[in-house]
C-alpha positions, 0 to 999 in steps of 0.5 A: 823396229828400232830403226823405225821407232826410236828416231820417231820417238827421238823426233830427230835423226840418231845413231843406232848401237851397233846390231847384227843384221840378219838379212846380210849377215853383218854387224852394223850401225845406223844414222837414221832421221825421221820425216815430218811434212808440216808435223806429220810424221810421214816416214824415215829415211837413214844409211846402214854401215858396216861396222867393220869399216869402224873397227878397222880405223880402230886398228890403224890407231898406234900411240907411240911404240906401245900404245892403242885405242879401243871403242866403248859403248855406254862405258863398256868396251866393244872393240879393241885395237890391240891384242889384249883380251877385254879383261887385260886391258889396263882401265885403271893402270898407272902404267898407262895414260887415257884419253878419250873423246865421244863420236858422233854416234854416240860411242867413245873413242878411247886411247892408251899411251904406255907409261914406258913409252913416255919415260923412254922419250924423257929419258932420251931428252935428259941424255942429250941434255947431258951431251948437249951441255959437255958439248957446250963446253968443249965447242961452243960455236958447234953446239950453237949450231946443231941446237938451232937446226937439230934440237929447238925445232923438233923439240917445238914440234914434239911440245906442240904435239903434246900440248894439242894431244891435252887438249883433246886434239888426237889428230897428232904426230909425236916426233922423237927429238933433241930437246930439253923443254921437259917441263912444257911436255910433263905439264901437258901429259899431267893436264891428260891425266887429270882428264883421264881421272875424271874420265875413270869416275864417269865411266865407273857411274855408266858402267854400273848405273841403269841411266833411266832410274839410277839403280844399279844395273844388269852389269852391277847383278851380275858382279853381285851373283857372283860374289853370291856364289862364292858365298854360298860355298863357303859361308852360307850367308843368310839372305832373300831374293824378291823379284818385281815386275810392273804390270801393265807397262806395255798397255801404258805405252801403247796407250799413253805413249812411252814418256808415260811408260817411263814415268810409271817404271821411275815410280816403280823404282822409287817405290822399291829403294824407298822401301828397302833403304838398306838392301841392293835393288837392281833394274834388270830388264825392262819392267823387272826389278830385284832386291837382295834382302840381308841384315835388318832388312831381311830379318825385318822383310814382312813388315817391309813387305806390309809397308811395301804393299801399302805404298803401292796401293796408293801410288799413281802416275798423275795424268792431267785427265786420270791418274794410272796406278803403279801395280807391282808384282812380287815374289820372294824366296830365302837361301836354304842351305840345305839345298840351295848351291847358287844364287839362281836356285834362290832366284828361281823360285822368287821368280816362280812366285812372282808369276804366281802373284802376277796371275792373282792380281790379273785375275783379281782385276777381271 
């Protein structure tokens, strides 16, 4: 469906997130365009590939001695080329510098060059500056000679390298050679770690942020359920779960198409962070959000509730012909010690009266 649908929505050709085919039994990614003829859609046309072909070229990247390069997708790794599990991967060490460029197709090309591997060759330049400067000394005629043939032009092509390798230009070839322009090859790798800092702060918003409402994401829920049942086992601390769906989305898209559809799940979005100001909301699925009620929100909840429901009441998608409200569902359930050893137990019953809740309010618009 989406090889067919979200290049007619787009309304030009896109790539395709890697999927596994099922027909072949291959992971794949695609380039599909759809086909207007005087503005009528009249089909689509695209190439499959196998994603193997992709992760292979990911292998062949080495950086230096110790270096490598992964892919990521939306900021979260998809592939690795070296031998690190996704867990090992040194995102945020200083023992390593990043860069990274954006494919075509929409993933990000990651590269990692060792710190040792940078200390090495600097370290390697200094010692035969030393050298270089007690041959000086002793015979100047010589040095004169071996500077111009064996350190000026390696070092050249070593500080050309770096500095194409600041400009985002990977497509490099570091040679080892005797030199002593230090300062040029230290100034480009600074400018690659000013990109790799701001690299880090876009990929943290990616990793954690639902693009379509800003509220934090299935990713950022799952962090929080975790840290929930570490809780539960040792503090018991005292909270609330209410879990939301919005009704009747796929009518609206199937009616009014899915721009109106994504207007109706912002607004349901904004709906909720309004009313709970204070407490974590996630979007965890496509018209399913939930809220984490601690402190003076949850100690405050029926009257947040109340205002909540009165928000909702009057809260409409306006159309240039009518105006479609925004109807959300609800269910709500509070930890009990007691009883409850994670975070899912209290989940699944605000889950159950959420379905409760849908099914009166269906059955209240017959």
């Amino acid at each position: 469906m989406g090889w067919f649908w979200l290049p007619y929505e787009a309304g030009r050709p896109i790539w395709l997130d890697p999927y596994y085919n099922q027909n072949n039994n291959t992971l794949m990614i695609s380039f599909v365009i759809p086909l207007f003829i005087e503005n009528q859609f009249i089909g689509v046309v695209g190439m499959d590939f196998d994603y193997a072909s992709l992760i292979k070229r990911i292998h062949q990247i080495k950086i230096f001695e110790n270096g490598f390069a992964h892919l990521e997708l939306n900021g979260t790794v998809i592939h690795s080329g070296d031998d690190h599990s996704e867990e090992d991967h040194p995102h945020d060490d200083a023992s390593h510098f990043k860069a990274s460029a954006e494919l075509v197709n929409g993933m990000t090309l990651a590269l990692f060059a060792c710190q040792s591997d940078i200390t090495k060759i600097r370290h390697e330049i200094a010692y035969k500056i030393i050298f270089t400067v007690i041959v000086l000394a002793l015979v100047f005629s010589l040095v004169v000679f071996l500077v111009v043939k064996k350190v000026v032009k390696p070092l050249k092509v070593l500080t050309d390298a770096a500095i194409k390798l600041s400009g985002d230009n990977y497509d490099v070839v570091i040679e080892h050679g005797d030199a002593y322009e230090i300062q040029q090859l230290s100034s480009a790798f600074e400018n690659m770690l000013v990109k790799l800092r701001e690299h880090k702060k876009l990929q943290h918003l990616l990793a954690y942020r639902d693009s379509l409402t800003g509220l934090r994401n299935t990713t950022s829920y799952k962090a929080w359920v975790g840290d929930f049942d570490a809780k539960i086992q040792t503090e018991k601390p005292a909270f609330g779960v209410m879990v939301l769906d919005l009704n009747y989305l796929k009518k609206t898209n199937d009616t009014y198409g899915h721009n109106v559809g994504n207007r109706l799940i912002v607004s349901a979005s904004q709906l909720i962070s309004e009313a709970f100001k204070r407490s974590p909301v996630f979007r965890i699925g496509g018209d399913e959000f939930l809220v984490i009620l601690q402190g003076r929100d949850f100690e405050n909840r029926d009257t947040l509730f109340e205002k909540f429901d009165e928000a909702c009441a009057n809260a409409f998608v306006d159309l240039e012909t009518e105006k479609i409200p925004v109807c959300i569902a609800k269910g709500f359930s509070v930890f009990d010690p007691t009883t409850d050893t994670q975070f899912y137990d209290v989940f699944n019953r605000a889950d159950d009266e959420m379905y409760k809740n849908k099914n009166r309010m269906k059955l209240a618009s017959v």
